[in-house]
C-alpha positions as CSV (number, residue, x, y, z in Angstrom):
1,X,-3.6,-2.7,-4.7
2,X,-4.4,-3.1,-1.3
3,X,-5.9,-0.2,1.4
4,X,-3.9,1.3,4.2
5,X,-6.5,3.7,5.9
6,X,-5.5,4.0,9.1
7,X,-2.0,5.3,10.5
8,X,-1.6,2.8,13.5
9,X,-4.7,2.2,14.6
10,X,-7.3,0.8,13.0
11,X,-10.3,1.8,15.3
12,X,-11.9,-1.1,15.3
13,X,-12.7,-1.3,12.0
14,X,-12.0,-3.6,9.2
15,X,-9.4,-1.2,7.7
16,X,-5.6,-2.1,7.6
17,X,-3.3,0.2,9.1
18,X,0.2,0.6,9.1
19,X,1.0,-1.4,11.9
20,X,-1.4,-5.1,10.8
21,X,-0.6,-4.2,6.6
22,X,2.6,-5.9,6.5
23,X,0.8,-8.7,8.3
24,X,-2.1,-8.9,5.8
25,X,1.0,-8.8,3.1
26,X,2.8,-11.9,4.8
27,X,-0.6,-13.6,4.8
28,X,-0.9,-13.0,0.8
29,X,2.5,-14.3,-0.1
30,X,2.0,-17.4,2.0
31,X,-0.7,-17.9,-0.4
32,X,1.0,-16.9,-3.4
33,X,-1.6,-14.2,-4.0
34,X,1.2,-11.7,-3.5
35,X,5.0,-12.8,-5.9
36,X,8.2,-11.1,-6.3
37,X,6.7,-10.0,-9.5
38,X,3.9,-7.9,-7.5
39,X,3.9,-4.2,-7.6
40,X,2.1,-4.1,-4.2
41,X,0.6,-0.1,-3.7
42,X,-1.3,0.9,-0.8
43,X,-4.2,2.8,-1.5
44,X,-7.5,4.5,0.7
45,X,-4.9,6.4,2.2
46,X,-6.0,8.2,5.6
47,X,-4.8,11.6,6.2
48,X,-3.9,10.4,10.1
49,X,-0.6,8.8,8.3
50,X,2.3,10.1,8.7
51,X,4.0,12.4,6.1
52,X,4.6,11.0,2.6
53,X,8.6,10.6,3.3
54,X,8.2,8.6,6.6
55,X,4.9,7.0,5.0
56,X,7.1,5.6,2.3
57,X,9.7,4.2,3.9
58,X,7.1,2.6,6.8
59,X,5.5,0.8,3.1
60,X,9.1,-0.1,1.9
61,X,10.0,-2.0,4.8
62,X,7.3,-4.8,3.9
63,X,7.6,-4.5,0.1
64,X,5.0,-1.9,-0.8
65,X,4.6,1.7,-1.9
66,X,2.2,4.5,-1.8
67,X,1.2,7.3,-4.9
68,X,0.2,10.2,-4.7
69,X,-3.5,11.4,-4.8
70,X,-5.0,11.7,-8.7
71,X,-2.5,9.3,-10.1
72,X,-3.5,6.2,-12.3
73,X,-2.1,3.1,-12.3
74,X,-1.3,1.4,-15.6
75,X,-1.1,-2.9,-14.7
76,X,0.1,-5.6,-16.6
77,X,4.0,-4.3,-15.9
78,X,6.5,-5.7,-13.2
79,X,6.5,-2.2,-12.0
80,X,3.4,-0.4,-12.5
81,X,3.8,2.9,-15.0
82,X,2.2,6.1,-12.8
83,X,0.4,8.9,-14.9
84,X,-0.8,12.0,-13.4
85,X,-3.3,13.9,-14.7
86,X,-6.3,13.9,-17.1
């Protein structure tokens, strides 16, 4: 998992945003921290991003994907299983 806070600007801060994220991905596959195999989900998602539809497709283009809030992540699958819920 790896955070998005900001929409497309970061502030000044150390947060990703939307425009340096796929950047920060390009930076972990050259290191192979980041595979093929990786389900890559953005999380710390700010509410300054855009809606969920255009969010999603803005994470697609460099390979990663949002969920929604209150949803767990299972690991250890190629895709990660979502559960929402108690």
């Amino acid at each position: 998992m790896t955070r998005c806070a900001a929409a497309t600007t970061s502030g000044g801060t150390s947060h990703l945003d939307l425009v340096s994220f796929p950047g920060q991905l390009d930076r972990l596959r050259a290191v192979g921290a980041v595979t093929p195999d990786t389900d890559v989900v953005a999380v710390h998602l700010s509410h300054h991003n855009p809606p969920a539809a255009e969010l999603a497709l803005r994470l697609a283009a460099p390979g990663a994907r949002s969920v929604f809030d209150g949803a767990t992540v299972a690991v250890g699958a190629r895709r990660a299983e979502l559960r929402y819920g108690a």
